[in-house]
Residue frames as a rotation matrix with the C-alpha (Angstrom) as fourth column:
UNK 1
-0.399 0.298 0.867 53.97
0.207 -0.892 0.402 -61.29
0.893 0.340 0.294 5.87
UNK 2
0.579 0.735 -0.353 52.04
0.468 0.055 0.882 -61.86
0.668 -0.676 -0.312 9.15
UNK 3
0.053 -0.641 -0.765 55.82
0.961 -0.175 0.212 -60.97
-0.270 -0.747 0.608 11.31
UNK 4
-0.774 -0.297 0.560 56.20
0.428 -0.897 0.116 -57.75
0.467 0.329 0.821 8.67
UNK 5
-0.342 0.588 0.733 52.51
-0.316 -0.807 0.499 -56.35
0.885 -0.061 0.462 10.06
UNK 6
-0.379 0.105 -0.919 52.76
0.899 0.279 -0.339 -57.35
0.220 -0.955 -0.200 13.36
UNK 7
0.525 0.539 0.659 50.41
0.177 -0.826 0.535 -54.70
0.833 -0.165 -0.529 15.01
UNK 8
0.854 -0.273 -0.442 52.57
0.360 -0.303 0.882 -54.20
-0.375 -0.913 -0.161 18.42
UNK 9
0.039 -0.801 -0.597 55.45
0.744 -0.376 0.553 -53.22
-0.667 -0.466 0.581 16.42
UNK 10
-0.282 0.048 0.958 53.87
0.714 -0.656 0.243 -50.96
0.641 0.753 0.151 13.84
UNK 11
0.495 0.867 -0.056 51.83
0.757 -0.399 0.518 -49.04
0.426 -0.299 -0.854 16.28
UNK 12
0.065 -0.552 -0.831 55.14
0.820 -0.445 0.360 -46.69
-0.569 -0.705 0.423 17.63
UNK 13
-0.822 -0.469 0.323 55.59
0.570 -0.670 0.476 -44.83
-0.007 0.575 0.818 14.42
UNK 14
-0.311 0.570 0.760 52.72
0.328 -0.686 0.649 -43.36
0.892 0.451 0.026 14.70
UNK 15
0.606 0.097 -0.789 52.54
0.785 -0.229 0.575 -42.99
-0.125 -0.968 -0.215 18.43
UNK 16
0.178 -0.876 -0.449 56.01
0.816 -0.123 0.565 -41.39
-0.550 -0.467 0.692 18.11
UNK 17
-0.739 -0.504 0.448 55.50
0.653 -0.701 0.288 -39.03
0.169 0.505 0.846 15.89
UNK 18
0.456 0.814 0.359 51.98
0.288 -0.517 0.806 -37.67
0.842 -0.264 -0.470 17.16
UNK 19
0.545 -0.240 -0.804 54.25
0.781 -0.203 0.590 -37.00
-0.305 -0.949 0.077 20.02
UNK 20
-0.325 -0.863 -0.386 57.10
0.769 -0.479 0.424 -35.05
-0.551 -0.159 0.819 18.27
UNK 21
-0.231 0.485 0.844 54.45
0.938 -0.120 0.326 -33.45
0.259 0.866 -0.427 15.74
UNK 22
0.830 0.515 -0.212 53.61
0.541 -0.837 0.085 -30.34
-0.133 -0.185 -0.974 18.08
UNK 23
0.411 -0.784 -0.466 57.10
0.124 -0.458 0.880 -29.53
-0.903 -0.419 -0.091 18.65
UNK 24
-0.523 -0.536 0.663 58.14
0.586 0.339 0.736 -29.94
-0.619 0.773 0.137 15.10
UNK 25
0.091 0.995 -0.030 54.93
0.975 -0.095 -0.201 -27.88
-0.203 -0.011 -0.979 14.05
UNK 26
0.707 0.180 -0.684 55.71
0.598 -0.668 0.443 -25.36
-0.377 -0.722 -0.580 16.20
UNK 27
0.023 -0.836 -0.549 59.20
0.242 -0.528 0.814 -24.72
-0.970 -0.151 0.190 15.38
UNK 28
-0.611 -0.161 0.775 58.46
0.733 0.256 0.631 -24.57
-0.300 0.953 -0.038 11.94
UNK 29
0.609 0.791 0.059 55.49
0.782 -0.612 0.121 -22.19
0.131 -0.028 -0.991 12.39
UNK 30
0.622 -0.503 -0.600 57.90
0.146 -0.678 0.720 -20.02
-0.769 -0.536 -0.348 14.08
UNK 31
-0.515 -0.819 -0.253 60.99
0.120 -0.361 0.925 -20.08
-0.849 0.446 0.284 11.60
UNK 32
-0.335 0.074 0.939 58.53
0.932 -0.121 0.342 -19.52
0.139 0.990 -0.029 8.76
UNK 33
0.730 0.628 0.268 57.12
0.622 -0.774 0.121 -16.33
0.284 0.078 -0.956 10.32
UNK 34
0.421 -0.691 -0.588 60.03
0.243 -0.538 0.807 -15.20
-0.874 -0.483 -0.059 12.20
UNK 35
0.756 -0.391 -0.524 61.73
-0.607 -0.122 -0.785 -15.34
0.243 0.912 -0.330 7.94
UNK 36
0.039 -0.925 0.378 64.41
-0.692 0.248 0.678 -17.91
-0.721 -0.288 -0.631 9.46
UNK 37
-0.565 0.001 0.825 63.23
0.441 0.846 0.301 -20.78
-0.698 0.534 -0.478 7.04
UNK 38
-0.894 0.374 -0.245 61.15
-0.446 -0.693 0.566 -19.97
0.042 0.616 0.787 3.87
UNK 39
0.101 0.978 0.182 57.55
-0.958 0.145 -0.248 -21.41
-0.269 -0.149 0.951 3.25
UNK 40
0.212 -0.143 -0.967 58.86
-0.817 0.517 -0.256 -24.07
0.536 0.844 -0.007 1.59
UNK 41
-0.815 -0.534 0.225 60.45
-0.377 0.195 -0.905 -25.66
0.439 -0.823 -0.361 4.66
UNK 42
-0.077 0.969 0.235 56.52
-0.977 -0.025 -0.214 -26.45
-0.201 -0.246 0.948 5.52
UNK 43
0.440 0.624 -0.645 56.67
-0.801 0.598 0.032 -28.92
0.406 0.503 0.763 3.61
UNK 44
-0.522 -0.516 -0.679 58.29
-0.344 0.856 -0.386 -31.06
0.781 0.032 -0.624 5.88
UNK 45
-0.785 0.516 0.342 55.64
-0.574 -0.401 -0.713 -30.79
-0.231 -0.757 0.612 8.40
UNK 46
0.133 0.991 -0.009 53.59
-0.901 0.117 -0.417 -32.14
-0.412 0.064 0.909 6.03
UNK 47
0.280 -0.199 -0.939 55.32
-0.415 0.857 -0.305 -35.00
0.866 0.475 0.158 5.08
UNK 48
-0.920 -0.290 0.264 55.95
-0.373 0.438 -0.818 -36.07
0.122 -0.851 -0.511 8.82
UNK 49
-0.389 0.839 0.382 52.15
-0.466 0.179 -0.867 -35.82
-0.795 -0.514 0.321 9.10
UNK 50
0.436 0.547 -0.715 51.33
-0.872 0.455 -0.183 -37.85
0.225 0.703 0.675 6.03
UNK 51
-0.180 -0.538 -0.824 53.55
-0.043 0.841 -0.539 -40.70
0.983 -0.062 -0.174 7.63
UNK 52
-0.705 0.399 0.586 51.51
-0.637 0.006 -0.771 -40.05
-0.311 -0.917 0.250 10.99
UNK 53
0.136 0.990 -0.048 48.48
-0.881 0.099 -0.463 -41.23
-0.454 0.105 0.885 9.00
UNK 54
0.536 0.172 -0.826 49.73
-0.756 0.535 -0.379 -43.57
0.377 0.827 0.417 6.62
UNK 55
-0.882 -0.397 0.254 51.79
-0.409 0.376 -0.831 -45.37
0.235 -0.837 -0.494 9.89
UNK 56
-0.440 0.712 0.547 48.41
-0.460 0.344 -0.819 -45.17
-0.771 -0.611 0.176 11.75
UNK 57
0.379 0.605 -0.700 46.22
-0.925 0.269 -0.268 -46.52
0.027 0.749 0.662 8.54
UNK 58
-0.230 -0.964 -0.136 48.92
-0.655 0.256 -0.711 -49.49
0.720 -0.074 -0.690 8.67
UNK 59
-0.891 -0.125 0.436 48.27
-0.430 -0.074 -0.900 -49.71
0.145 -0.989 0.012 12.30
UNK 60
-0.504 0.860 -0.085 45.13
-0.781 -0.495 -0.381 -50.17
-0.370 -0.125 0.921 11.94
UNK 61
0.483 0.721 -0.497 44.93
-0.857 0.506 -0.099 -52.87
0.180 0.474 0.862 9.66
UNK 62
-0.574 -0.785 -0.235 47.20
-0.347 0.493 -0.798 -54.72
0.742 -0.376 -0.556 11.40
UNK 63
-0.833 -0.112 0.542 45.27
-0.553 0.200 -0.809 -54.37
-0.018 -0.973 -0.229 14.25
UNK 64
-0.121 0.929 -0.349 42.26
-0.951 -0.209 -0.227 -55.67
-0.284 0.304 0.909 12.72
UNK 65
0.028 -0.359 -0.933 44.14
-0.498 0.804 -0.324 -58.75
0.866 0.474 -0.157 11.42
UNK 66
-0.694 -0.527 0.491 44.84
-0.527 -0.093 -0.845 -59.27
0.491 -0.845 -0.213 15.18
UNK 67
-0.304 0.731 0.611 41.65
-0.943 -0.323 -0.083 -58.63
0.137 -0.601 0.787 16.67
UNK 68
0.586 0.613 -0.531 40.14
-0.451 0.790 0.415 -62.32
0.674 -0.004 0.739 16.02
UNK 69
-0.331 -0.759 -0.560 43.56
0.272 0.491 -0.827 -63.38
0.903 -0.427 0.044 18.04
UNK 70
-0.842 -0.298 0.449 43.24
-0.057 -0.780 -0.624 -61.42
0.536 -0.551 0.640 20.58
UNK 71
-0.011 0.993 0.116 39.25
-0.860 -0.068 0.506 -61.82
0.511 -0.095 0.854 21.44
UNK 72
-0.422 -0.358 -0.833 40.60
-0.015 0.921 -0.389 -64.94
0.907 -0.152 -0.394 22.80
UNK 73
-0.399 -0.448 -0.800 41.77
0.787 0.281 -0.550 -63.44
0.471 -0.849 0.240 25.67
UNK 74
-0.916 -0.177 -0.361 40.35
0.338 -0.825 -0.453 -60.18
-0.217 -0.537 0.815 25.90
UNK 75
0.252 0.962 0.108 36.44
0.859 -0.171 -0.482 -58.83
-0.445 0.214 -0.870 26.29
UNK 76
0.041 0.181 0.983 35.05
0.951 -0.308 0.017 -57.15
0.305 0.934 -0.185 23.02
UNK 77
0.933 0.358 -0.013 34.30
0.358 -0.928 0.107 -53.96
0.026 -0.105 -0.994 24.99
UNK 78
0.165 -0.859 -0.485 38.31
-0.038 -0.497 0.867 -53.20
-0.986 -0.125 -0.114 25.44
UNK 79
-0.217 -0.366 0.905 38.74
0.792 0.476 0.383 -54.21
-0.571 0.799 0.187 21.95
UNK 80
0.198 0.426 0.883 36.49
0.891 -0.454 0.019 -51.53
0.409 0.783 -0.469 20.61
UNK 81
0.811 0.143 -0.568 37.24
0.407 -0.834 0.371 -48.95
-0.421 -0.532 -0.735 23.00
UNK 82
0.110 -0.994 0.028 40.95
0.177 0.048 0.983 -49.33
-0.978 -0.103 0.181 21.21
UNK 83
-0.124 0.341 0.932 39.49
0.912 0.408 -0.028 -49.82
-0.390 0.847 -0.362 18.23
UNK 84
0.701 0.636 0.324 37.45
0.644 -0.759 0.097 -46.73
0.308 0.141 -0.941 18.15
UNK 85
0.352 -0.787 -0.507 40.46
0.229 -0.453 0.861 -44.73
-0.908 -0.419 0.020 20.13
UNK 86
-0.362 -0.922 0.135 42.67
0.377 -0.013 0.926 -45.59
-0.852 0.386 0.352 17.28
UNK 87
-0.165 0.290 0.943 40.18
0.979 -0.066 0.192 -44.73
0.118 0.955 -0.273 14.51
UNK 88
0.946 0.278 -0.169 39.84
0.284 -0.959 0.010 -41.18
-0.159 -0.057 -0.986 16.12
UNK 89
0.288 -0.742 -0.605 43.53
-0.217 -0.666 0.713 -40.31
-0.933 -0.074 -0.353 16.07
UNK 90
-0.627 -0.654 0.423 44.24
0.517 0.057 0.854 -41.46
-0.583 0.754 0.302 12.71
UNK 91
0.287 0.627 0.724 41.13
0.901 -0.434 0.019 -39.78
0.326 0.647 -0.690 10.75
UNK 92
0.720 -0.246 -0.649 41.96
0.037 -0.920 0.390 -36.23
-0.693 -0.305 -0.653 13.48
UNK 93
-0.104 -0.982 -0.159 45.64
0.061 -0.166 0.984 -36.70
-0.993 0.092 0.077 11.78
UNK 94
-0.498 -0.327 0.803 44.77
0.849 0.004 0.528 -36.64
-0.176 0.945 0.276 8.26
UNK 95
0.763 0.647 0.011 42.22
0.646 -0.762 0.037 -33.87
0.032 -0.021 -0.999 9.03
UNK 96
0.656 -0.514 -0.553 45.46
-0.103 -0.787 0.608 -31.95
-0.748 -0.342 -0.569 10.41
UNK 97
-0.387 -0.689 0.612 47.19
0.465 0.428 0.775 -33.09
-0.796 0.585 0.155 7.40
UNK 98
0.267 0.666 0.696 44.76
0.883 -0.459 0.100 -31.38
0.386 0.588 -0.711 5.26
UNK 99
0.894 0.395 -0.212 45.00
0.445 -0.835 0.324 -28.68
-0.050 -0.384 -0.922 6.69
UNK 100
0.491 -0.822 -0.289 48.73
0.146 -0.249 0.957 -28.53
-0.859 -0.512 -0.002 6.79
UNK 101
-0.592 -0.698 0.403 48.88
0.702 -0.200 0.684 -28.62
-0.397 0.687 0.608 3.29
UNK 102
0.653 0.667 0.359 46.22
0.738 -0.666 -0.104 -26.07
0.169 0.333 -0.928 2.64
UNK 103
0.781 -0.359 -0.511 49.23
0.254 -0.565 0.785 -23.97
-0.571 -0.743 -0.350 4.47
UNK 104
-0.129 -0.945 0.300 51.36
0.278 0.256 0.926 -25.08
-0.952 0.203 0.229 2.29
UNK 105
-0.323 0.210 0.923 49.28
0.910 0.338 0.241 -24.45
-0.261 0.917 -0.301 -0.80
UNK 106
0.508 0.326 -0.797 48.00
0.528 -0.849 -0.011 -21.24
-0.680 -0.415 -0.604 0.27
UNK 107
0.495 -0.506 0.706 48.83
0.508 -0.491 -0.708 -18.04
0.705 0.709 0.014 -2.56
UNK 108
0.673 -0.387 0.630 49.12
-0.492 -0.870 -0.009 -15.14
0.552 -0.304 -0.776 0.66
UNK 109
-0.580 -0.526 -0.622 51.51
0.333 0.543 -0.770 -15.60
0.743 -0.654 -0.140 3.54
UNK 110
-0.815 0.225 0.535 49.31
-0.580 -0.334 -0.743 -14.39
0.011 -0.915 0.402 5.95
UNK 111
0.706 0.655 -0.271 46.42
-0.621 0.756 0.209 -17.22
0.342 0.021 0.940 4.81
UNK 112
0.269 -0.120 -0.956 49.27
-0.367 0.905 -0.217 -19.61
0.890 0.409 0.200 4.76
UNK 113
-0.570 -0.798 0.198 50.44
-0.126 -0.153 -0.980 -18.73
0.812 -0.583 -0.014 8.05
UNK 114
0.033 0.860 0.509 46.72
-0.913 0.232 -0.334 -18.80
-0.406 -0.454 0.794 9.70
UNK 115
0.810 0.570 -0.134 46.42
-0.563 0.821 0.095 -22.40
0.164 -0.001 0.986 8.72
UNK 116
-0.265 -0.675 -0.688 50.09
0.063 0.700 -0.711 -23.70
0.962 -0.232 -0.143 9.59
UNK 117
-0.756 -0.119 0.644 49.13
-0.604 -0.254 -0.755 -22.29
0.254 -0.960 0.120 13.12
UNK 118
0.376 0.832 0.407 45.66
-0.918 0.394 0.042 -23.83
-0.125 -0.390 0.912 13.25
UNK 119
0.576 -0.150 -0.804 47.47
-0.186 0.934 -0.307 -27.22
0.796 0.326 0.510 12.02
UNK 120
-0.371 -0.854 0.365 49.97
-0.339 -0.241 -0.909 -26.56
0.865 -0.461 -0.200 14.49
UNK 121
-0.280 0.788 0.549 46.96
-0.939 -0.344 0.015 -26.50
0.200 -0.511 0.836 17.21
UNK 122
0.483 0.254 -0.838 45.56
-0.691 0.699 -0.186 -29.49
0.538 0.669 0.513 15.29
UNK 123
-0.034 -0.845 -0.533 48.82
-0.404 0.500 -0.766 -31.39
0.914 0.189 -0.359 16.20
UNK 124
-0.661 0.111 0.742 48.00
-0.749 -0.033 -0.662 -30.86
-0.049 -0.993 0.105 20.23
UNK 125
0.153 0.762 0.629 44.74
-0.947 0.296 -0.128 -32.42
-0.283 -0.576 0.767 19.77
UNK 126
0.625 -0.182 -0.759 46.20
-0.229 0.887 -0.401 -35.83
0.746 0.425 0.513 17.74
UNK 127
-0.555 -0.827 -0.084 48.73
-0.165 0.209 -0.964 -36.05
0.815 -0.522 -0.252 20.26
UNK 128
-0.524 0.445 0.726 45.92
-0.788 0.071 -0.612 -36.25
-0.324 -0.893 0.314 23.21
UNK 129
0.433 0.847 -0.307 44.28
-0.898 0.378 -0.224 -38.58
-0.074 0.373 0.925 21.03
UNK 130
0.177 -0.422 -0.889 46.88
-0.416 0.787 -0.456 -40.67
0.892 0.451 -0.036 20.08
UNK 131
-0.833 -0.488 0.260 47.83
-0.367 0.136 -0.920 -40.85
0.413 -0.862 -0.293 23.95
UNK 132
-0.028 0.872 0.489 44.06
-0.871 0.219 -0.439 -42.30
-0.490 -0.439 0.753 24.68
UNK 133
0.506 -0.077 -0.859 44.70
-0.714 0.522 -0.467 -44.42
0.484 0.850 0.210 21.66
UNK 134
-0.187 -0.810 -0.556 47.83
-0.139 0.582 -0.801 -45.72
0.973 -0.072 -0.222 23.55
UNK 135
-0.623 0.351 0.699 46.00
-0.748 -0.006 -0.663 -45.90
-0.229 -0.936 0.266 27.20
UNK 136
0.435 0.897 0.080 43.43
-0.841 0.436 -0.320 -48.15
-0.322 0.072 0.944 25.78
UNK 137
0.617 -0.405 -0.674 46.15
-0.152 0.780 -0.607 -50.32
0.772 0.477 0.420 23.92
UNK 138
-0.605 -0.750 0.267 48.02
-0.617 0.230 -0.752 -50.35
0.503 -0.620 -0.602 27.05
UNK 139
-0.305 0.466 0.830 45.23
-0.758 0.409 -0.508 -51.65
-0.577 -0.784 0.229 29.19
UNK 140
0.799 0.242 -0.550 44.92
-0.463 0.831 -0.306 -54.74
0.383 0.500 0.777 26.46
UNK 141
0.020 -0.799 -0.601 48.14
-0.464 0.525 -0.713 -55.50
0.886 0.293 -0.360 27.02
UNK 142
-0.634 -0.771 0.062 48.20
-0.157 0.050 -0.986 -55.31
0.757 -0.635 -0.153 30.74
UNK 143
-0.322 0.811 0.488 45.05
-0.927 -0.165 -0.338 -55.14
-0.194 -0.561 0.805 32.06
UNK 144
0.591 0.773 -0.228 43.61
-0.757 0.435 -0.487 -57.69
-0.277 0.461 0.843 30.03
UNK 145
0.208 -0.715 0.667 46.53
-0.319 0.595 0.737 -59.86
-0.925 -0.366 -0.105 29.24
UNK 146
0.826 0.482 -0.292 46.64
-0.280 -0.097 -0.955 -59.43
-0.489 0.871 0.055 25.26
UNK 147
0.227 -0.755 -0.615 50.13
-0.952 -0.038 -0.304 -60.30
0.207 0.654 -0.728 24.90
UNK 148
-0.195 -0.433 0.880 49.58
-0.768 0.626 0.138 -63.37
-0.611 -0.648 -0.455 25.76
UNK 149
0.793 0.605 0.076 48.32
-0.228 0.409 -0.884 -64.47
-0.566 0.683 0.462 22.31
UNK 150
0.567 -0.565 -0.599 52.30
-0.597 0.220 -0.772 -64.18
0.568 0.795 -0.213 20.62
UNK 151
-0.099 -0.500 0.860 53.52
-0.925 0.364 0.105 -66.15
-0.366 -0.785 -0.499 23.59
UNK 152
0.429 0.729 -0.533 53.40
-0.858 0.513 0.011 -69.36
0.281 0.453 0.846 21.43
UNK 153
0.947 0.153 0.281 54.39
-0.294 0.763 0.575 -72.50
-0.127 -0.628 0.768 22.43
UNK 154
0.317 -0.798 -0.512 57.87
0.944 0.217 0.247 -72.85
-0.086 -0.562 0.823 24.22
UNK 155
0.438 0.640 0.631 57.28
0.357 -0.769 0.531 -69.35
0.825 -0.007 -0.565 24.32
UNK 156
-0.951 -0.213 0.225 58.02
-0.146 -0.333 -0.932 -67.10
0.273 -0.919 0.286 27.46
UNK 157
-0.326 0.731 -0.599 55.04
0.939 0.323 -0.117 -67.59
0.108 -0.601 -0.792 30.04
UNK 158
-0.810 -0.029 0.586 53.32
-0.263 -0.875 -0.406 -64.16
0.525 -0.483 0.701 30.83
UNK 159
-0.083 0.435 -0.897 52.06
0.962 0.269 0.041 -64.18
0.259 -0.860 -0.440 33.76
UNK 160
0.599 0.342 0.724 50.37
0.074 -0.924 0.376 -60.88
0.797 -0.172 -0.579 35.67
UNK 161
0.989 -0.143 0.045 52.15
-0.075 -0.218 0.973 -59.30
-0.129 -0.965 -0.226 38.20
UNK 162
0.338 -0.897 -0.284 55.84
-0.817 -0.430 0.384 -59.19
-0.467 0.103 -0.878 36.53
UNK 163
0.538 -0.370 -0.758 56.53
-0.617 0.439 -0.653 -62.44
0.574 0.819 0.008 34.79
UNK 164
0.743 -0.479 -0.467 59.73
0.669 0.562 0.487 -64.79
0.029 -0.674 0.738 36.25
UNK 165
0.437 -0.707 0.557 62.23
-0.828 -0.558 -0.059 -63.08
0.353 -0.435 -0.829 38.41
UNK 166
0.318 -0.439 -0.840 65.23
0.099 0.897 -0.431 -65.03
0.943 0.053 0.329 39.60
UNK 167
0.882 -0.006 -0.471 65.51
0.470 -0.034 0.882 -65.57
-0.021 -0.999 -0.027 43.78
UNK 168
0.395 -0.867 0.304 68.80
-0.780 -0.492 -0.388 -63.66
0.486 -0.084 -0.870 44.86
């Protein structure tokens, strides 16, 4: 079970989709007002963003499982700064998740249509989050040498500064 919730490879699906979420959002916002799609068509919006959260939730406890590994090598302040990073973009994302189905649930179309846009919005700020999220988990890895905890014995070496390169 420990390889299935490895926290370095759970942590893309939500990265990756707090990226494609505005753009997906967006165009949806658009073909439900423009009349190209019906309201209904929302609802995939909101099922991308309920697998943003329930990815990052995941993520999360994964990374938690980690964390005692990790503390090895790396000082508590980066830990929490990641920590705390990641606990803002995944609570923001169910907030915009809420909200996206309030859009969806909505009786008028002009209510439902004010709150796909504000979710839409929403979507920007998880994506700036999630990208701090992933600045702080980068600078474990690299800064701090954090992948050097699955490097286990007969392992690859990591070493700062690129690793082994063969002479020409």
């Amino acid at each position: 079970m420990d390889a299935l919730l490895f926290h370095p490879k759970l942590v893309h699906v939500p990265m990756a989709l707090g990226i494609l979420m505005p753009l997906i959002a967006a165009g949806l916002l658009v073909a439900w007002w423009r009349g190209w799609l019906p309201r209904r068509a929302w609802a995939l919006a909101v099922a991308l963003q309920a697998g943003l959260f329930a990815s990052g939730l995941l993520a999360m406890r994964s990374g938690e499982a980690e964390e005692d590994r990790v503390e090895k090598i790396v000082p508590e302040p980066a830990i929490e700064a990641h920590e705390e990073a990641a606990e803002v973009f995944v609570w923001s994302g169910a907030a915009v998740l809420a909200v996206m189905a309030a859009a969806q649930l909505l009786g008028s179309r002009r209510a439902g249509l004010a709150a796909a846009t504000l979710a839409t919005l929403g979507t920007l700020v998880v994506l700036g989050l999630g990208y701090r999220t992933g600045k702080a988990g980068g600078s474990l890895v690299y800064e701090h040498g954090a992948a050097q905890v699955y490097a286990g014995p007969g392992g690859p070496e990591i070493t700062r500064g690129g690793g082994d390169h063969e002479d020409d």
